[in-house]
Structures are given as C-alpha cells and as structure tokens.
Legacy VTK file of the C-alpha trace (Angstrom):
# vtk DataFile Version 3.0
C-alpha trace
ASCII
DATASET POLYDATA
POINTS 53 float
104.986 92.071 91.485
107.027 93.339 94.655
104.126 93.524 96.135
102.611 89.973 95.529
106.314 88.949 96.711
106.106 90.725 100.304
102.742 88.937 100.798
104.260 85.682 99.440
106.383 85.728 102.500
105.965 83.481 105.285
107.068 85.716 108.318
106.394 88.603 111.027
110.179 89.377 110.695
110.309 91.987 108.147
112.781 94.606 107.401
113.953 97.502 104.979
116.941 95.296 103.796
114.524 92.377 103.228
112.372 94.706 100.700
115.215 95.410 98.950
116.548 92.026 97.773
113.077 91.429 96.711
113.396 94.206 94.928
116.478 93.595 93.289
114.901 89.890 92.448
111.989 91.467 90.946
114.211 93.652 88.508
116.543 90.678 87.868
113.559 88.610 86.141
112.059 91.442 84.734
113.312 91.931 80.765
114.449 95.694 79.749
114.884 96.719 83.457
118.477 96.318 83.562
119.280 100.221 84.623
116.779 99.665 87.543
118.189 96.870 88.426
121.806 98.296 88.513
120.680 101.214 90.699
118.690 98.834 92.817
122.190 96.862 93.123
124.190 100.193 93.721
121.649 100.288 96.819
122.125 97.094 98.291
125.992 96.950 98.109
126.504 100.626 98.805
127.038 101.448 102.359
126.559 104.734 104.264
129.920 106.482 104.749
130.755 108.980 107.378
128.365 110.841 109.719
125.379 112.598 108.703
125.187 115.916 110.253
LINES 1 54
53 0 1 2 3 4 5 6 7 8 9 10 11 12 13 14 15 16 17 18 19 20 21 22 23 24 25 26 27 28 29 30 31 32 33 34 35 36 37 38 39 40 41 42 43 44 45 46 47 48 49 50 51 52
C-alpha cells in the first residue's frame, strides 16, 4: 500500500520525511496496526538530540 502511495504521487520532489507521513497515513487506515502506527508517530515527532559521535 505504501508503495502504491509513493507512485500515486505527482512529483520529482521526494524526501525521507515525505515517506514517512505516508507511512504514518498508511498505518492510520489500516485496522489492528495501532502499535505500528504509534512507533511510526514516535518517529515523526521525535527529533534527534545531541551530537552523534
């Protein structure tokens, strides 16, 4: 289904971030996917902290 999305999509302009709400979207409509989803969301929202060494 993500897949069919990303090909769905009308542009060059592509990123990570991009693949990740669809993603997310996917989960949301799926039924019984709700931990996925939440760990999908924990991605999205969750920003990198401190520097990687």
């Amino acid at each position: 289904m993500v897949i069919d999305r990303v090909m769905g999509l009308e542009t060059n302009d592509f990123e990570l971030d991009d693949l990740k709400w669809i993603i997310l979207m996917v989960l949301f409509n799926v039924p019984g996917n709700e931990n996925a989803y939440t760990l999908m969301e924990e991605l999205i929202y969750t920003a990198e902290r401190g520097v990687v060494h």
